[in-house]
C-alpha positions in Angstrom: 0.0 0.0 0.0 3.0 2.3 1.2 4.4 2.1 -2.3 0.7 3.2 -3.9 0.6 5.8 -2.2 4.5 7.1 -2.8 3.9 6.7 -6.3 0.6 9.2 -6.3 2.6 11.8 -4.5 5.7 11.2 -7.0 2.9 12.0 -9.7 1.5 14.8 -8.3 4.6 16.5 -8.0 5.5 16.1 -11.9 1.8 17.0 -12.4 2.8 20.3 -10.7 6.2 20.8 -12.1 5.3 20.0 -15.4 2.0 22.3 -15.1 4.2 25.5 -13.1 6.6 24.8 -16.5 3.8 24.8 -18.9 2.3 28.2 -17.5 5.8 30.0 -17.1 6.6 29.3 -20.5 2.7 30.9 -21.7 3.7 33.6 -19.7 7.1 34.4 -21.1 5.8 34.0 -24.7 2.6 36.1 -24.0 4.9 38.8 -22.7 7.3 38.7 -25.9 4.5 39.3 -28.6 3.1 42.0 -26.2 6.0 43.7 -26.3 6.4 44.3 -29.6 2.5 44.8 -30.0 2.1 47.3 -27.4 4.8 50.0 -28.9 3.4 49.7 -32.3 0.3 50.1 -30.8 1.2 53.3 -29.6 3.3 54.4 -32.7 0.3 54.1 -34.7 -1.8 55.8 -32.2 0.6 58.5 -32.1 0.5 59.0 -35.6 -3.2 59.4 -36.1 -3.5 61.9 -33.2 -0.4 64.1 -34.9 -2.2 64.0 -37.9 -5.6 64.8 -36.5 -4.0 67.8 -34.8 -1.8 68.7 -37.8 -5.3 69.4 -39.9 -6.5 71.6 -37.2 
């Protein structure tokens, strides 16, 4: 029974690692494309708000 139970825990804990690894990795790729998203983003915003004023 002793060894049932050791091999759950042992599972569990992979479960966890490889789940903690799975989400840091999201993470870490959601942050790349949003940083070069997030400036273009705002380049583009710039633009159309220079322009709008320009024509003023």
């Amino acid at each position: 029974m002793n060894v049932k139970i050791k091999n759950k825990k042992g599972q569990a804990t992979v479960e966890y690692i490889l789940t903690t690894a799975a989400l840091f990795v999201a993470f870490v790729l959601f942050y790349q494309l949003y940083s070069h998203i997030i400036p273009r983003q705002f380049e583009n915003g710039a633009k159309v708000i220079l322009s709008v004023y320009e024509l003023n």
